[in-house]
HTML snippet that shows the backbone in 3Dmol.js (N, CA, C, O; Angstrom):
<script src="https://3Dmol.org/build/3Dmol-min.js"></script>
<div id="view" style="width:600px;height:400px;position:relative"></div>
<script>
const pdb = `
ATOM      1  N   UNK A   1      12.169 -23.990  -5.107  1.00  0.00           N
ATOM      2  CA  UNK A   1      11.567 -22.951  -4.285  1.00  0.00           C
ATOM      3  C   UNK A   1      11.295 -21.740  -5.187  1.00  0.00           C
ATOM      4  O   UNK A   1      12.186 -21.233  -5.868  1.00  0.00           O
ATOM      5  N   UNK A   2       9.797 -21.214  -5.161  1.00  0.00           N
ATOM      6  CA  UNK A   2       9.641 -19.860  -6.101  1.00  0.00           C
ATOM      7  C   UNK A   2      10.103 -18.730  -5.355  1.00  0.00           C
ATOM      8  O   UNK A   2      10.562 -18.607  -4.220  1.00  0.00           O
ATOM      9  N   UNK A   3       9.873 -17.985  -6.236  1.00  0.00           N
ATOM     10  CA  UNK A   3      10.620 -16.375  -5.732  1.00  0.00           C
ATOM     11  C   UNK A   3       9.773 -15.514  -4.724  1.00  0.00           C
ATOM     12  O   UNK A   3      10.137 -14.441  -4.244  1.00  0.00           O
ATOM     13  N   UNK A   4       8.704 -16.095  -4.508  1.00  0.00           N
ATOM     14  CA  UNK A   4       7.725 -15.636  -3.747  1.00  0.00           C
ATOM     15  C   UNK A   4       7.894 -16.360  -2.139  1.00  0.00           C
ATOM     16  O   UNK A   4       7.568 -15.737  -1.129  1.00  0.00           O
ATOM     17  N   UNK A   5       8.344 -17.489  -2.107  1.00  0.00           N
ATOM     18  CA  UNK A   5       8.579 -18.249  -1.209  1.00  0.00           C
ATOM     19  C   UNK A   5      10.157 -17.700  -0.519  1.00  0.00           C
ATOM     20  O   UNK A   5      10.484 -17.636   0.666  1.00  0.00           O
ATOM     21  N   UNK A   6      10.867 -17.384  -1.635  1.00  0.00           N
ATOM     22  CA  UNK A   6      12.213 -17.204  -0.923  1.00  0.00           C
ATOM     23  C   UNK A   6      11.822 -15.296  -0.563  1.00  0.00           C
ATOM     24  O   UNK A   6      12.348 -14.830   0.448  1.00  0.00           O
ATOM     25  N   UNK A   7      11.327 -14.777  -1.044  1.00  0.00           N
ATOM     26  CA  UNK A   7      10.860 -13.693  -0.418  1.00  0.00           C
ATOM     27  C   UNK A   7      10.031 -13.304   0.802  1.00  0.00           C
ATOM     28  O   UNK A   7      10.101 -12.272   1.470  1.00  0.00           O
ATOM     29  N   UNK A   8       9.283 -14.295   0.935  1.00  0.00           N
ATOM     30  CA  UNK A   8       8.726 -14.698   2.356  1.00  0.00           C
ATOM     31  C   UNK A   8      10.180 -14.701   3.484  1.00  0.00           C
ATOM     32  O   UNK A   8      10.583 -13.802   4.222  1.00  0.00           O
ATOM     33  N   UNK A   9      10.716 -16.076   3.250  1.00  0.00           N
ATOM     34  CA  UNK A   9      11.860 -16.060   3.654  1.00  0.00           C
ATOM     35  C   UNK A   9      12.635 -15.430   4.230  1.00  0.00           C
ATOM     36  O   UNK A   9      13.131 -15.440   5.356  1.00  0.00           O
ATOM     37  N   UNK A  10      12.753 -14.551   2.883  1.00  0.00           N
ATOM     38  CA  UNK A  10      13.720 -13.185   3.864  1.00  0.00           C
ATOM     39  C   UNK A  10      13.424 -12.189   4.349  1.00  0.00           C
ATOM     40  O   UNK A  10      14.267 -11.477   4.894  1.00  0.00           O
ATOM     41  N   UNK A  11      12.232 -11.893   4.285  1.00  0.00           N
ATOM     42  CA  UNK A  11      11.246 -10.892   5.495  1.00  0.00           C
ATOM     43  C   UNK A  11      11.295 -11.365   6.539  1.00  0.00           C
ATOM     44  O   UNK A  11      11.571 -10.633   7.490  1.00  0.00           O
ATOM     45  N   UNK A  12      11.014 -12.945   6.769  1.00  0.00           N
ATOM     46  CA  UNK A  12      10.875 -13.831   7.863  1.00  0.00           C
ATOM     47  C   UNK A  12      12.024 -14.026   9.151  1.00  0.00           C
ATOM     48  O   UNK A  12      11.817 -14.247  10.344  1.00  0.00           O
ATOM     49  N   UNK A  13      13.790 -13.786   8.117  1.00  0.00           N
ATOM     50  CA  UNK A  13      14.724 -13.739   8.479  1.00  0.00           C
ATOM     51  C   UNK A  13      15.071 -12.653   9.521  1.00  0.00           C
ATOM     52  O   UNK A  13      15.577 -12.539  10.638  1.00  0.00           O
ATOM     53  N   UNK A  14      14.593 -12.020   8.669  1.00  0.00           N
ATOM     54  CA  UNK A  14      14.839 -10.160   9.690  1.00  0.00           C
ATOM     55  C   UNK A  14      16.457 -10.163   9.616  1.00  0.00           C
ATOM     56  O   UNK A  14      16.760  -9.169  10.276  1.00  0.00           O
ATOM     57  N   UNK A  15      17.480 -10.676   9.223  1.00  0.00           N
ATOM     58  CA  UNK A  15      18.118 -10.190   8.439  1.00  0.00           C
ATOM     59  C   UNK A  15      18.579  -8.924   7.389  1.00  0.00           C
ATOM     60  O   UNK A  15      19.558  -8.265   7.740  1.00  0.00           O
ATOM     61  N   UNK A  16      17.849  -8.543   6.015  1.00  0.00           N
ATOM     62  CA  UNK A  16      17.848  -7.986   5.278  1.00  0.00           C
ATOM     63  C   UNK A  16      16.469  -6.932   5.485  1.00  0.00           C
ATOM     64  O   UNK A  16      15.841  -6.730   4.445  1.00  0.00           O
ATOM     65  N   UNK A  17      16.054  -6.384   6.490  1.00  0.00           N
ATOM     66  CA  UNK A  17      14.575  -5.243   6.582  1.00  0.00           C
ATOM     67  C   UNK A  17      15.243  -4.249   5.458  1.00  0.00           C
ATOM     68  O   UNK A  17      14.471  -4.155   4.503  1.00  0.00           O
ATOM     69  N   UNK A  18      16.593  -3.381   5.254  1.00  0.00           N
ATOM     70  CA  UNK A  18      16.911  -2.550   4.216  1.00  0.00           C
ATOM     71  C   UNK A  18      16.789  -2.794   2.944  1.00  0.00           C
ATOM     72  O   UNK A  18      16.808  -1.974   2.026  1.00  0.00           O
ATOM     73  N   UNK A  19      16.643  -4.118   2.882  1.00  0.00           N
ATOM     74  CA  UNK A  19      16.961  -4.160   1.218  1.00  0.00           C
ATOM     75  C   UNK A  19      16.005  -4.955   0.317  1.00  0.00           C
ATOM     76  O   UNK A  19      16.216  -5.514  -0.759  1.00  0.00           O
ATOM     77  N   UNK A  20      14.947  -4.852   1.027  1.00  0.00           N
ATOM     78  CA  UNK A  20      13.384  -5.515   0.565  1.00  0.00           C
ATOM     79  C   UNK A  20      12.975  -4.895  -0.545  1.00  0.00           C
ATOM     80  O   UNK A  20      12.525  -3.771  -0.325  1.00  0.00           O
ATOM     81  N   UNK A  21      12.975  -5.235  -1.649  1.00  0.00           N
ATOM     82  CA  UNK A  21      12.074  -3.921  -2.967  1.00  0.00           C
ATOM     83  C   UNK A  21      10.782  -3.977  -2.406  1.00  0.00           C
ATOM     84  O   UNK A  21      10.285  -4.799  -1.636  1.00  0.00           O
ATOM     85  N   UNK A  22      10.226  -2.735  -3.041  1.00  0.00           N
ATOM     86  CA  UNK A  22       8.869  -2.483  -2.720  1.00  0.00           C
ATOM     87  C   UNK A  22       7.774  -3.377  -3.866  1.00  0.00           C
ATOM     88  O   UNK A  22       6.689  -3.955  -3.913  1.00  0.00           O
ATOM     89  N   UNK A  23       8.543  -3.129  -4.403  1.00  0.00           N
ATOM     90  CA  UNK A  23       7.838  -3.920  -5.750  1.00  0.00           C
ATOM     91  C   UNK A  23       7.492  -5.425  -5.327  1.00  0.00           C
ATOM     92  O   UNK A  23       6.356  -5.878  -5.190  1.00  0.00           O
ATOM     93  N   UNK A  24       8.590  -6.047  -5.164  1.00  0.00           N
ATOM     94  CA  UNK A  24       8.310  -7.568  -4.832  1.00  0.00           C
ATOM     95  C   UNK A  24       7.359  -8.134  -3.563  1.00  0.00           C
ATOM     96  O   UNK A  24       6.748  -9.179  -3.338  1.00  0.00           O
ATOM     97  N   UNK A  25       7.583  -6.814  -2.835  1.00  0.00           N
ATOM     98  CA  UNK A  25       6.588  -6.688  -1.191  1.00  0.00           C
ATOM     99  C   UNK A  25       4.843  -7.012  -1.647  1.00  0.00           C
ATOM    100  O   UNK A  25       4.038  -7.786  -1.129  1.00  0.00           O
ATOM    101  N   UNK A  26       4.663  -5.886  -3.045  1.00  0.00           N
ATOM    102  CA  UNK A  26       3.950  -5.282  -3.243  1.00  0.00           C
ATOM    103  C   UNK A  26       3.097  -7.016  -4.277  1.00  0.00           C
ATOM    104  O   UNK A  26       2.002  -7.569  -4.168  1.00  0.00           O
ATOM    105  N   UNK A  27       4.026  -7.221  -4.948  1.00  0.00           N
ATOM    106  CA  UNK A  27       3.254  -8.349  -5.786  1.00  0.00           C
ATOM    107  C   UNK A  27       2.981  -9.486  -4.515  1.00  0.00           C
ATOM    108  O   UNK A  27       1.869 -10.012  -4.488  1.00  0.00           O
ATOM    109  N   UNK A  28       4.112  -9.911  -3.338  1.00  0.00           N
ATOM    110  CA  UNK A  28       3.778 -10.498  -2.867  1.00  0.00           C
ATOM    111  C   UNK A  28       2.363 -10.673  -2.092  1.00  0.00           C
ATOM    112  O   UNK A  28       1.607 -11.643  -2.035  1.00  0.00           O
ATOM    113  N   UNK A  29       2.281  -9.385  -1.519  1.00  0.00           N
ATOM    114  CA  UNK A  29       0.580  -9.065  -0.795  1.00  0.00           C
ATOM    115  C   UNK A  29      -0.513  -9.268  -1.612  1.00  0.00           C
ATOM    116  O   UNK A  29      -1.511  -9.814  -1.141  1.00  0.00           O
ATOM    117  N   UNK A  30      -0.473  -8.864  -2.914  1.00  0.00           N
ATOM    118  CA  UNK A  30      -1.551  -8.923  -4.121  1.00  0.00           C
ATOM    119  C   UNK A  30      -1.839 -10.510  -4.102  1.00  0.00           C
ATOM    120  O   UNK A  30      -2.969 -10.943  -3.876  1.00  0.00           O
ATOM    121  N   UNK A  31      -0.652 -11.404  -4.375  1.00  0.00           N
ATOM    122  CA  UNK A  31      -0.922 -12.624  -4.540  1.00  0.00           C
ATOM    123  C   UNK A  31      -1.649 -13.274  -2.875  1.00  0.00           C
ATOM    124  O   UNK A  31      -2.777 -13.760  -2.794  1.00  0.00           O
ATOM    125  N   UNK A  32      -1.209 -13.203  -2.340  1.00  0.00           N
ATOM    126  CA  UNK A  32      -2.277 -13.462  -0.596  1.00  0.00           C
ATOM    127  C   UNK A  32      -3.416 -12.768  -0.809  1.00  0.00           C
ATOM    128  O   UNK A  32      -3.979 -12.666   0.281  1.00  0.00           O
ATOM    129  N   UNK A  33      -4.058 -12.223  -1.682  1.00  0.00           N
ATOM    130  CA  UNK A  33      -5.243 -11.722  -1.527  1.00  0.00           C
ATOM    131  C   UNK A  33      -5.595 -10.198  -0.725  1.00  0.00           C
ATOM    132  O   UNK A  33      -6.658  -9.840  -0.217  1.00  0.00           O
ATOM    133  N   UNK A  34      -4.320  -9.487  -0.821  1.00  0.00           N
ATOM    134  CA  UNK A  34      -4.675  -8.278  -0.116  1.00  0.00           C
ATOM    135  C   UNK A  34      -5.053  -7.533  -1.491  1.00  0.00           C
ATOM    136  O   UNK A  34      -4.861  -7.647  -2.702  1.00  0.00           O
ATOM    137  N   UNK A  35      -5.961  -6.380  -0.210  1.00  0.00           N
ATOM    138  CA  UNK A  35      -6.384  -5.085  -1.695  1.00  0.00           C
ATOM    139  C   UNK A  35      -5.262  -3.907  -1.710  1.00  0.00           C
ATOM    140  O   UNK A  35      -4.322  -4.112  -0.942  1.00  0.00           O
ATOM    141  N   UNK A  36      -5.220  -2.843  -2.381  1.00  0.00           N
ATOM    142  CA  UNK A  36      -4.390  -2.529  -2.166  1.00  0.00           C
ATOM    143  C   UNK A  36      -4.983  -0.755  -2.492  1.00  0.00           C
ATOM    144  O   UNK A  36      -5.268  -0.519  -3.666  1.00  0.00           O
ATOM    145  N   UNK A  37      -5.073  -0.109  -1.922  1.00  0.00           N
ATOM    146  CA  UNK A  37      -5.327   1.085  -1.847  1.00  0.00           C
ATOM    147  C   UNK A  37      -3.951   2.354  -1.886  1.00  0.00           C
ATOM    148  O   UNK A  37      -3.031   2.224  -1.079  1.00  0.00           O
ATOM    149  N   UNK A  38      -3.948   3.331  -2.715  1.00  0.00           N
ATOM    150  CA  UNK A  38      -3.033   4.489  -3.178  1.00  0.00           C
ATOM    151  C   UNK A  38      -3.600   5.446  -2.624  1.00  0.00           C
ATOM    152  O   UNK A  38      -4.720   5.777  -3.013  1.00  0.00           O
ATOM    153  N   UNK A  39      -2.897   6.198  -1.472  1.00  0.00           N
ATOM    154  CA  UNK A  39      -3.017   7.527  -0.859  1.00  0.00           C
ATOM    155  C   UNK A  39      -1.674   7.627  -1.009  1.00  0.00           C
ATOM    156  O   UNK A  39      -1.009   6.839  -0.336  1.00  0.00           O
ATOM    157  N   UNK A  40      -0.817   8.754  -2.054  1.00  0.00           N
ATOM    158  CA  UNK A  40       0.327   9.403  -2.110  1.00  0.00           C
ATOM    159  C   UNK A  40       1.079   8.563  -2.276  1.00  0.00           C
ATOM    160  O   UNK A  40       0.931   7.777  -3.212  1.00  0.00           O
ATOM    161  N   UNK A  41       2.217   8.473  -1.327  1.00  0.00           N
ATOM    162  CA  UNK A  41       3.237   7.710  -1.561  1.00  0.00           C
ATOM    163  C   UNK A  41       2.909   6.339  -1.077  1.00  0.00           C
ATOM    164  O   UNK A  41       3.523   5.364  -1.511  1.00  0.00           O
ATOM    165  N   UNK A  42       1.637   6.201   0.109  1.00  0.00           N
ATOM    166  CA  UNK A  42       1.313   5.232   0.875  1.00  0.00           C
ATOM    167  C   UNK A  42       0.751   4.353   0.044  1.00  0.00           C
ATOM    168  O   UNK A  42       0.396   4.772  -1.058  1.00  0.00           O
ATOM    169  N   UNK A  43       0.573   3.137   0.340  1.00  0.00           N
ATOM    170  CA  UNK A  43       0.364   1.717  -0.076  1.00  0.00           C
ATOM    171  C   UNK A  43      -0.240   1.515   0.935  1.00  0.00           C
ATOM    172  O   UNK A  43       0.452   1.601   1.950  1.00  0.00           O
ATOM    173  N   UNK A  44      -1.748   1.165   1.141  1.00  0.00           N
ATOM    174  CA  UNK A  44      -2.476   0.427   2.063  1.00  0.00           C
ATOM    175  C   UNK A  44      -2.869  -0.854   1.721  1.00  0.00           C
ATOM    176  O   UNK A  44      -3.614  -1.086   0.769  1.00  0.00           O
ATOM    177  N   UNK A  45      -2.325  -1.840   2.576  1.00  0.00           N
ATOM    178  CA  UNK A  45      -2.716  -3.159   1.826  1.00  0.00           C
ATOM    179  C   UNK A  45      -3.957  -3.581   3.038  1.00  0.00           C
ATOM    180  O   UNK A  45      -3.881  -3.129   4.180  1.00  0.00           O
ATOM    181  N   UNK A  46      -4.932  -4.378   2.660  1.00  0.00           N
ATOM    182  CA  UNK A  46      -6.057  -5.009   3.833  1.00  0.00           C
ATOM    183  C   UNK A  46      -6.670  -6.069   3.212  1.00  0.00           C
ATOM    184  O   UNK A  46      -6.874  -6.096   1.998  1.00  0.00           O
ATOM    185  N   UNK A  47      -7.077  -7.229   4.224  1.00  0.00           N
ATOM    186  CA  UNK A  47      -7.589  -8.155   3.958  1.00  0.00           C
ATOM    187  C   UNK A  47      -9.134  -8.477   4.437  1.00  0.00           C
ATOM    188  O   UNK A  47      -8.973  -8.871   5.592  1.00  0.00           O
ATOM    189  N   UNK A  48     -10.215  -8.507   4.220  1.00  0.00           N
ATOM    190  CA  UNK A  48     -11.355  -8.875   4.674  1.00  0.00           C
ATOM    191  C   UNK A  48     -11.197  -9.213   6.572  1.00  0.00           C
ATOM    192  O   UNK A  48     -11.412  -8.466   7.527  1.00  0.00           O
ATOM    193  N   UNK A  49     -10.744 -10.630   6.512  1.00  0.00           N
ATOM    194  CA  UNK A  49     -10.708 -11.163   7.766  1.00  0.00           C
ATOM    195  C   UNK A  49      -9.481 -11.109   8.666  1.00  0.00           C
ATOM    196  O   UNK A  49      -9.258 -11.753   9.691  1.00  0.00           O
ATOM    197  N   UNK A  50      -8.462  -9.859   7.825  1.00  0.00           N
ATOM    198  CA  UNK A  50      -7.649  -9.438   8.996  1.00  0.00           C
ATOM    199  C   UNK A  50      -7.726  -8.118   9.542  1.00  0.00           C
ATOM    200  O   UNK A  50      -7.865  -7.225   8.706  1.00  0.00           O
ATOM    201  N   UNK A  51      -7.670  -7.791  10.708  1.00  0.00           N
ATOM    202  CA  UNK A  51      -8.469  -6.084  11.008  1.00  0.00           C
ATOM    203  C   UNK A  51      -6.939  -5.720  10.959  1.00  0.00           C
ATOM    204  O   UNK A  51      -7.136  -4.590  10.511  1.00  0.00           O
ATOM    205  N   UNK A  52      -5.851  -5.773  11.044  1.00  0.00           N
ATOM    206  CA  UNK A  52      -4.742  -4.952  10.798  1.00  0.00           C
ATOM    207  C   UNK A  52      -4.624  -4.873   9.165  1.00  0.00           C
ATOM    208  O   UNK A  52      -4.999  -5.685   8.319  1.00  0.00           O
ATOM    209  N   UNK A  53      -3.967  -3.608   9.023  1.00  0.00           N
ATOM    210  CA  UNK A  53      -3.497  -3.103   7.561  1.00  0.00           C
ATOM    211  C   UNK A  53      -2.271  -3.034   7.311  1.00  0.00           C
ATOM    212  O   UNK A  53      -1.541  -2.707   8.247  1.00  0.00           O
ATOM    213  N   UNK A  54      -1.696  -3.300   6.060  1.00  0.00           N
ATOM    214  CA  UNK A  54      -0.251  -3.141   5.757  1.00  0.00           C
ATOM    215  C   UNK A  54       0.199  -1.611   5.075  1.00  0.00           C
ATOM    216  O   UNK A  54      -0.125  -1.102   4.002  1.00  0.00           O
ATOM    217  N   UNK A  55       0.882  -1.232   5.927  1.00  0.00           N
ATOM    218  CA  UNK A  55       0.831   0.182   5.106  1.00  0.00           C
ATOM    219  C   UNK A  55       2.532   0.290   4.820  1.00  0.00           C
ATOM    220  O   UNK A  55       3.405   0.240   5.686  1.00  0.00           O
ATOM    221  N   UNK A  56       2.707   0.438   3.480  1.00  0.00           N
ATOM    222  CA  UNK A  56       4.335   0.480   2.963  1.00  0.00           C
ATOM    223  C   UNK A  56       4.396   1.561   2.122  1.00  0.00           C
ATOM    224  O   UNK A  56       3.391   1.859   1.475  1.00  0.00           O
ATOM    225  N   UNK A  57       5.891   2.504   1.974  1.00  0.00           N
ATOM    226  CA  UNK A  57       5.440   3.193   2.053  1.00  0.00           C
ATOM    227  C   UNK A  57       7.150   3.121   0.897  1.00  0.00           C
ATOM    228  O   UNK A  57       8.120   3.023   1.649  1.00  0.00           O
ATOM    229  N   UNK A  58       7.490   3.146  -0.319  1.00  0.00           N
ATOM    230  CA  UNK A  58       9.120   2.778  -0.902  1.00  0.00           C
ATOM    231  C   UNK A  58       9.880   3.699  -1.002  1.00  0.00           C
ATOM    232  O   UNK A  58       9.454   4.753  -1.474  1.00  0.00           O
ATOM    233  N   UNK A  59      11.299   3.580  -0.571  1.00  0.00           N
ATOM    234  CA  UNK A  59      12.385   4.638  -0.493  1.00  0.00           C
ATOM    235  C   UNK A  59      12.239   5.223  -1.926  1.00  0.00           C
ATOM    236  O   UNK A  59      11.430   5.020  -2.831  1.00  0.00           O
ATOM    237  N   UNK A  60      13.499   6.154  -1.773  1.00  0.00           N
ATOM    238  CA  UNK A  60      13.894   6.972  -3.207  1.00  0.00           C
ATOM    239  C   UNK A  60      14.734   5.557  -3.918  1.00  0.00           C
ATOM    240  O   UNK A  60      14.910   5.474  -5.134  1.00  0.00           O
ATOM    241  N   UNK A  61      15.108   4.709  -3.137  1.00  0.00           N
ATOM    242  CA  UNK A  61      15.848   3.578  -3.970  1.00  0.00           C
ATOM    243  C   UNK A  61      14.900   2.232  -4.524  1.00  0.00           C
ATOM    244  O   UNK A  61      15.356   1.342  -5.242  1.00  0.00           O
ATOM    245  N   UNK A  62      13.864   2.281  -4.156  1.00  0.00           N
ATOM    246  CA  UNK A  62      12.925   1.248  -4.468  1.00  0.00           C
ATOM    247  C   UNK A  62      12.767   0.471  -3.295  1.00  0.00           C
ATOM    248  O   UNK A  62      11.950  -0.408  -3.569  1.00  0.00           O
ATOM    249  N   UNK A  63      13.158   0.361  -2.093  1.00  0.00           N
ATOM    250  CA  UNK A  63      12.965  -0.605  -0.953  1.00  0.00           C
ATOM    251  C   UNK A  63      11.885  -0.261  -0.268  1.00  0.00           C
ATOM    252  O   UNK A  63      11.491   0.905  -0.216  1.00  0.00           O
ATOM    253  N   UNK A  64      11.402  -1.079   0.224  1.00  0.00           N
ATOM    254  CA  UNK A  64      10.550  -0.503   1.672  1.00  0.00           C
ATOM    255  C   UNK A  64      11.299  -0.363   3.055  1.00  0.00           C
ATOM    256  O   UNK A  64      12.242  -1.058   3.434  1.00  0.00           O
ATOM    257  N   UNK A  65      10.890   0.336   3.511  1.00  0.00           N
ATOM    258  CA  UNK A  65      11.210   0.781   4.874  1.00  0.00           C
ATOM    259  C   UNK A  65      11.130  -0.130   6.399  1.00  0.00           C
ATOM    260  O   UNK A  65      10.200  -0.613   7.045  1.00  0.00           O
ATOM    261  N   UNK A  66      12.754  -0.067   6.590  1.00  0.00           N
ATOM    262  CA  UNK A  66      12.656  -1.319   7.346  1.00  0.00           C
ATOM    263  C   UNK A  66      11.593  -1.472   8.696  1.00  0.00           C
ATOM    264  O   UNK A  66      11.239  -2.586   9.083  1.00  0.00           O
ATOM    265  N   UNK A  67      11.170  -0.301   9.304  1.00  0.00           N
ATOM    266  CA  UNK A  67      10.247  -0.302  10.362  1.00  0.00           C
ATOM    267  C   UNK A  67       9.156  -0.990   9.861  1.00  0.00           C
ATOM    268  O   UNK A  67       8.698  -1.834  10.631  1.00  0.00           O
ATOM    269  N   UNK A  68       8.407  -0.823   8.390  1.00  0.00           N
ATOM    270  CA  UNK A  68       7.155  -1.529   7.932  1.00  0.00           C
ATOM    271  C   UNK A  68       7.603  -2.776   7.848  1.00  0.00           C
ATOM    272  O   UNK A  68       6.859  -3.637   8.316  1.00  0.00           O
ATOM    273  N   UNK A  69       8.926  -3.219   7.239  1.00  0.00           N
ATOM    274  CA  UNK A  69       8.843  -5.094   6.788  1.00  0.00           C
ATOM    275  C   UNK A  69       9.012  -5.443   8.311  1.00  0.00           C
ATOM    276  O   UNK A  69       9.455  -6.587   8.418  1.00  0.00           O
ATOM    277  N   UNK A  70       8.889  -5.081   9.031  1.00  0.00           N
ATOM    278  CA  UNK A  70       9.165  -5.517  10.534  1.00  0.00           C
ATOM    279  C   UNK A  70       7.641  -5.633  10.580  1.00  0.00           C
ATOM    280  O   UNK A  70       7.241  -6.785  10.751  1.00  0.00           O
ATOM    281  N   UNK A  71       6.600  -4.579  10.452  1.00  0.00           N
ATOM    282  CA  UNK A  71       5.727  -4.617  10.571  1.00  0.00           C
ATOM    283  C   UNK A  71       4.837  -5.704  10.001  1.00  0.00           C
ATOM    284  O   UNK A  71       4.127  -6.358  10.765  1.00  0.00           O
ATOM    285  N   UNK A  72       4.841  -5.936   8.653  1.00  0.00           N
ATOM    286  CA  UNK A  72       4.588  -6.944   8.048  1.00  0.00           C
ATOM    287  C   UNK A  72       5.104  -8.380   8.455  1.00  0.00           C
ATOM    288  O   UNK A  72       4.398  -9.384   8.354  1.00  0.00           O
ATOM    289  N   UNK A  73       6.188  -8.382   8.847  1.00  0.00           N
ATOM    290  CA  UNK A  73       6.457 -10.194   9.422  1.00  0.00           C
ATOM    291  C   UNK A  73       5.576 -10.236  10.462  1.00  0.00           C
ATOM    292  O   UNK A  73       4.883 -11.230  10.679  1.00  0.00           O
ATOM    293  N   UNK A  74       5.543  -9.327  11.068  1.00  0.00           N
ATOM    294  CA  UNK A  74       4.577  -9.429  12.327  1.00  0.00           C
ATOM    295  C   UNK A  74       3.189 -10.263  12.152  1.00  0.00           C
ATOM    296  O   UNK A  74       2.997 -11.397  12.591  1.00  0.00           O
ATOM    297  N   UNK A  75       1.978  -9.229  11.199  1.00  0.00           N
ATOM    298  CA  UNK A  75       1.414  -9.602  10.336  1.00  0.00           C
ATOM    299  C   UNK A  75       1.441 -10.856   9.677  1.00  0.00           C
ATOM    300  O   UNK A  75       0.502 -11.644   9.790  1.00  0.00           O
ATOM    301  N   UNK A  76       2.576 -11.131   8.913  1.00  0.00           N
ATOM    302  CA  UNK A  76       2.718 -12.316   8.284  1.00  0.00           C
ATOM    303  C   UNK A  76       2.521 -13.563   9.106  1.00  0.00           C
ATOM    304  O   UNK A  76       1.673 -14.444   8.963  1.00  0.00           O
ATOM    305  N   UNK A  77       3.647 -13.430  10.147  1.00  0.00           N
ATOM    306  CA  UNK A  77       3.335 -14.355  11.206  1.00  0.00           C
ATOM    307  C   UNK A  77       1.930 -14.812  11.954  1.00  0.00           C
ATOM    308  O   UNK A  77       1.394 -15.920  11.912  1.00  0.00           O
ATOM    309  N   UNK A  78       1.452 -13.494  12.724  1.00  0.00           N
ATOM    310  CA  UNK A  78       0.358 -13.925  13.511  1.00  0.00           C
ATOM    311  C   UNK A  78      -0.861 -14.468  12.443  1.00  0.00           C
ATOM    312  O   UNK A  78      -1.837 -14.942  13.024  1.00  0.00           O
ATOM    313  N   UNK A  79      -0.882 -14.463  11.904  1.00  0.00           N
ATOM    314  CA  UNK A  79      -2.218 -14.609  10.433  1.00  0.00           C
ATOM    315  C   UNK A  79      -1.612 -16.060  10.237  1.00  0.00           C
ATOM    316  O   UNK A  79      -2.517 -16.883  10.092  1.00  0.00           O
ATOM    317  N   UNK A  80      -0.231 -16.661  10.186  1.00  0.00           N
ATOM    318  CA  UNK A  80       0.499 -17.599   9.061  1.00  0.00           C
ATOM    319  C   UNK A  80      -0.219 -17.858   7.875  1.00  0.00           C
ATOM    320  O   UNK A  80      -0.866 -18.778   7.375  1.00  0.00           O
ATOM    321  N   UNK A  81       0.206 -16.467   7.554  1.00  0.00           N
ATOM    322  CA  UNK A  81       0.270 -16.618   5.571  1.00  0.00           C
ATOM    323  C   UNK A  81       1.157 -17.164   4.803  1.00  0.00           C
ATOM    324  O   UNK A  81       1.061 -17.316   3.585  1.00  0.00           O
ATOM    325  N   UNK A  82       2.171 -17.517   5.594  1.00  0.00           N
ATOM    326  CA  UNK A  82       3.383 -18.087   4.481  1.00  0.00           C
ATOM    327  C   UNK A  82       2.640 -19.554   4.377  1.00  0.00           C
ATOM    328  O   UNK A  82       3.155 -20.389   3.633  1.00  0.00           O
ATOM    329  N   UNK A  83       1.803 -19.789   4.885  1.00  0.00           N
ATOM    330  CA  UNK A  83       1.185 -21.202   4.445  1.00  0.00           C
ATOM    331  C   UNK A  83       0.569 -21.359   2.788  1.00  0.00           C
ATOM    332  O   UNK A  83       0.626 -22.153   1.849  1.00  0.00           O
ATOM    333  N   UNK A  84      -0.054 -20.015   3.145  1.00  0.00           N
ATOM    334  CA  UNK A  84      -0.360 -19.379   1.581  1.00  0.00           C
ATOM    335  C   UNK A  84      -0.164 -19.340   0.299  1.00  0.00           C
ATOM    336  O   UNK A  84      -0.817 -19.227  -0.737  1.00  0.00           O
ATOM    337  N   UNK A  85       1.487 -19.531   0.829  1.00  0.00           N
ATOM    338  CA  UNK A  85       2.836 -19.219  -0.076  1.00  0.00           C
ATOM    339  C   UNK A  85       2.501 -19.911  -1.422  1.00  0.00           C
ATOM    340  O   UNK A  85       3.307 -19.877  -2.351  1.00  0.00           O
TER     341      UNK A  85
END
`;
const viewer = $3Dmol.createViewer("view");
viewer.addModel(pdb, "pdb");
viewer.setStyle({}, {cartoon: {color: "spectrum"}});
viewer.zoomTo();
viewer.render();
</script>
């Protein structure tokens, strides 16, 4: 299993929403084909043929914020991108 897959995983879990790096969030979306747009601290991620946006936004510790990876499984789910994986 790659690291991208077990990172799916544990977004998927809803388990761990605190302790997600932003970083790994961040390569993960790139590799699915999102774009990724820089306003400030914000991270806008979007896909052509999905009208919702991922917007993440990383602590002072490097994580993302558990209200967004909530947001994103959401996302993840209704789309099923982990097919992607």
């Amino acid at each position: 299993m790659g690291r991208r897959r077990k990172l799916y995983d544990r977004i998927q879990s809803g388990r761990s929403d605190n302790s997600i790096a932003f970083e790994q969030v961040r390569s993960l979306l790139l590799h699915l084909g999102f774009e990724e747009r820089v306003r400030g601290s914000h991270h806008v991620f979007k896909r052509p043929e999905i009208p919702e946006r991922v917007n993440l936004q990383p602590t002072k510790g490097g994580d993302c914020k558990a209200y967004q990876v909530r947001q994103l499984r959401e996302v993840l789910s209704r789309y099923n991108l982990g097919e992607e994986i």
